[in-house]
C-alpha positions, 0 to 999 in steps of 0.5 A: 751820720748827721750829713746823711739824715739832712740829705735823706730830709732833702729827698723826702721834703723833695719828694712830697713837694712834687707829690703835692705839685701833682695832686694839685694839678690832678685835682685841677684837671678833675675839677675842670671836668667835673665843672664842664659835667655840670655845666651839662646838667645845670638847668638853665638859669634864665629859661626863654620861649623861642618865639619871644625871646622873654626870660623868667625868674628861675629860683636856684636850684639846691643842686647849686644853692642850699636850702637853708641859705638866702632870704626866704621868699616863695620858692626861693624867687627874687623879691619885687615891690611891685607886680609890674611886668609879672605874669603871676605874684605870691602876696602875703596877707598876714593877717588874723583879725576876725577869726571866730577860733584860734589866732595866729594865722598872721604868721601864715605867709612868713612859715609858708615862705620858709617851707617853700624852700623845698620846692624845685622848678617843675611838677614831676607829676604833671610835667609842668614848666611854670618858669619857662612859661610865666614872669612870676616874684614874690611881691610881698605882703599887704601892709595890713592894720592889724588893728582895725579890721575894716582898715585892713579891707581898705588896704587890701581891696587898693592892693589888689586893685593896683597888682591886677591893674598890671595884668598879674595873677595873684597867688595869695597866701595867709589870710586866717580869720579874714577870708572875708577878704574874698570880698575884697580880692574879689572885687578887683576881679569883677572891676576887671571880669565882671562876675567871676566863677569860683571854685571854693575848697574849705570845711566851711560854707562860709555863708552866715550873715551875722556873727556876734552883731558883725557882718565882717567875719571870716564865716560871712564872706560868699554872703558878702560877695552874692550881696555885692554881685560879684559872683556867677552863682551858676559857676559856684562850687563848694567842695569838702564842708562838713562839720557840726551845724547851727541848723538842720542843713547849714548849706541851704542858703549856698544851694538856693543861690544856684552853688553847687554844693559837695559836702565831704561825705561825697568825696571819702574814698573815692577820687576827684577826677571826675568831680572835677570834669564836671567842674570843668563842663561847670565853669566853662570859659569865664573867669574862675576864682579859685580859693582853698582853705586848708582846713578842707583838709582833714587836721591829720594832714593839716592841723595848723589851722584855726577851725579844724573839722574832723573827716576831711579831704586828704592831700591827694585829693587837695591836688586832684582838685588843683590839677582838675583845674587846668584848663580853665580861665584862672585869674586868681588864686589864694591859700589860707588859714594857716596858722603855725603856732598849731602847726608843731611839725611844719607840715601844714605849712608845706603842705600850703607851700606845695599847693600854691605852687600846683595853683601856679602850674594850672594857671593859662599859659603855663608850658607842660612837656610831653 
């Protein structure tokens, strides 16, 4: 009895050896297929135009690589130091220093980065390829002295000196309580284009030209800039201001300067297609700054901000403007005054995310499929 259960005990240990055997090898085969079946729908990493020959950056696609996995940068594409041989650059500028409201829109670029995480390659809605198209990185953030706001200016206005200076487009994200930093980027842009147009989407006109005895401020910025000439105050449009005034028409000075001005009550239920024809026949060919506060949203789709106005613009109309500006001569964009210490679900900041990657998918020479 005891001979026959050992050999029993042979045959089965057998038998399962040489089930596992085949498992294994069927496992192999399946796998090798489904690996060539992949490799069919992968998208290529390293994307190239025909004419040139020129690869891009392509971020990994979740398909392949998690989300949540790697170091967060916009979208997910490499880190360089500088913007050398790019076509377009997302550069933080963390910083908060002059806000008139709440702080904590330094921490903008860092929560915007790591919402970017869900965004993939192409623009299903508009069929745009940036990344078959562009040379685009993350380049990092302005080294900011988060203690002398003038400091901050100096450091900012020689950064982007030196990223246009290689012929890069720079995509900017952060910038809360210093969009006074228009100045600063702007000045670059006028060494480089002479006055530029600009298409500014904000809740504020940002126009006042002293607040509490200072000139530098997150409301004085475009009155810094006219002053400067650093604008085509005919190319100039303000879309979404609204909000409770310090006088009967808060807009008066922006109007006087030629800007045309779009106050929200213009824009409720309606779509910005055609406001944005008009833009486009408005700002011609010239060179177009385009700079969009979030707070021009209305706080239900984008709370995490530090000014937040009632009775805003809805996201659809956020990318109705973006999208209206394909075809113009962009030569820079930013986002700014997200804040996420008022951002509780993270919206704001992926809502931030998916509009800086609308302003990368508008920009000249991006590819769209048919």
């Amino acid at each position: 009895m005891l001979s026959l259960l050992k050999t029993s005990r042979i045959d089965i240990l057998g038998t399962l050896r040489r089930s596992c055997i085949r498992i294994t090898d069927t496992f192999s085969e399946v796998s090798a297929v489904c690996n060539k079946t992949l490799d069919r729908r992968r998208p290529c990493t390293t994307p190239r135009r025909l004419c040139s020959g020129k690869r891009y950056n392509v971020p990994p696609s979740a398909e392949f690589v998690a989300r949540v996995s790697g170091i967060a940068t916009m979208g997910k594409l490499p880190y360089q130091e500088t913007a050398d041989g790019l076509d377009a650059a997302f550069v933080g500028v963390p910083i908060d220093t002059g806000t008139s409201n709440r702080p904590g829109t330094r921490f903008g670029p860092r929560q915007i980065r790591a919402e970017s995480a869900m965004l993939r390659a192409y623009n299903s809605g508009t069929r745009a390829a940036p990344y078959e198209s562009l040379m685009v990185a993350d380049i990092g953030d302005v080294n900011v002295n988060v203690y002398d706001l003038k400091d901050t200016c100096r450091r900012i206005r020689e950064a982007y000196l030196t990223i246009l200076a290689t012929g890069c487009i720079p995509l900017t994200m952060g910038l809360g309580g210093i969009e006074l930093c228009e100045t600063v980027h702007l000045y670059p842009l006028f060494v480089r284009h002479g006055p530029v147009g600009l298409i500014h989407v904000d809740a504020h006109a940002d126009t006042s030209d002293v607040v509490l005895g200072e000139k530098i401020g997150h409301g004085t910025p475009f009155r810094r800039c006219v002053e400067e000439g650093l604008l085509d105050c005919k190319r100039v449009v303000q879309i979404g201001l609204r909000g409770t005034g310090y006088s009967p028409d808060a807009y008066e000075w922006s109007r006087a300067q030629g800007f045309r001005v779009v106050q929200v009550e213009e824009c409720w239920f309606k779509s910005l297609v055609p406001l944005m024809a008009a833009v486009r026949t408005q700002m011609g060919t010239g060179p177009v700054y385009l700079s969009f506060d979030i707070d021009a949203l209305d706080p239900a789709f984008a709370p995490g901000t530090g000014t937040p106005e009632i009775a805003g613009l809805t996201s659809i109309q956020g990318l109705e403007i973006i999208r209206g500006c394909h075809g113009l001569n962009l030569v820079g964009c930013d986002l700014v005054e997200v804040s996420p210490p008022y951002d509780t679900t993270g919206n704001t900041a992926l809502t931030a995310a998916n509009l800086l990657f609308e302003m990368m998918c508008v920009l000249p020479k991006t590819k769209y499929y048919d």
